[in-house]
C-alpha positions, 0 to 999 in steps of 0.5 A, spaced: 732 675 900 735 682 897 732 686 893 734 685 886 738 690 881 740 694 887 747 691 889 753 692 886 757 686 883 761 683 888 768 679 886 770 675 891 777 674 889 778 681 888 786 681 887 790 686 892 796 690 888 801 694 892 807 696 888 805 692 881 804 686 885 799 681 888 799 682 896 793 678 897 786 677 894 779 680 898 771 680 897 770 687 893 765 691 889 771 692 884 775 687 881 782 690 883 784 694 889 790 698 888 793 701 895 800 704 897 801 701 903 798 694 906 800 690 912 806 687 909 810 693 908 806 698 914 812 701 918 807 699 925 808 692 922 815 691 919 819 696 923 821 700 919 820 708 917 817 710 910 817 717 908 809 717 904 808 723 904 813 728 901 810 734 900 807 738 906 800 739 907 801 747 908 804 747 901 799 743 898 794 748 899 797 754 898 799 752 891 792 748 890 789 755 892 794 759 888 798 763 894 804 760 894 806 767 891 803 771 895 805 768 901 812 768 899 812 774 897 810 777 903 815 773 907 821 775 902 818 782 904 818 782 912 826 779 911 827 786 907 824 790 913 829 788 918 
């Protein structure tokens, strides 16, 4: 027997939306699940290729971290030196 009041709710028919629309419904702690990507539309799966991540990883940290001047900075004046 589990011990009381230290499990969270369980939905069993916790709905699974990609895109706004319902793709499938699944045992969870929440009550909805939102996902990007899922079987149905998984490029492995389907076949085909998607674009998911647009923006690079290195840009994404020089601009989280507040470099994205200096690096340009320091690339414009390495082209000014040649």
């Amino acid at each position: 027997m589990p011990k009381p009041d230290i499990h969270p709710e369980w939905y069993p028919e916790a709905k699974v939306y990609c895109n706004g629309e319902v793709v499938m419904t699944v045992g969870s702690t929440q009550p909805e699940l939102h996902v990007d990507v899922w079987s149905g539309n998984h490029p492995f799966y389907t076949g085909t290729q998607k674009i998911i991540d647009t923006e690079g990883r290195v840009e994404r940290f020089m601009r989280k971290y507040g470099m994205l001047d200096a690096a340009d900075n320091t690339a414009s004046s390495d082209e000014t030196k040649k």
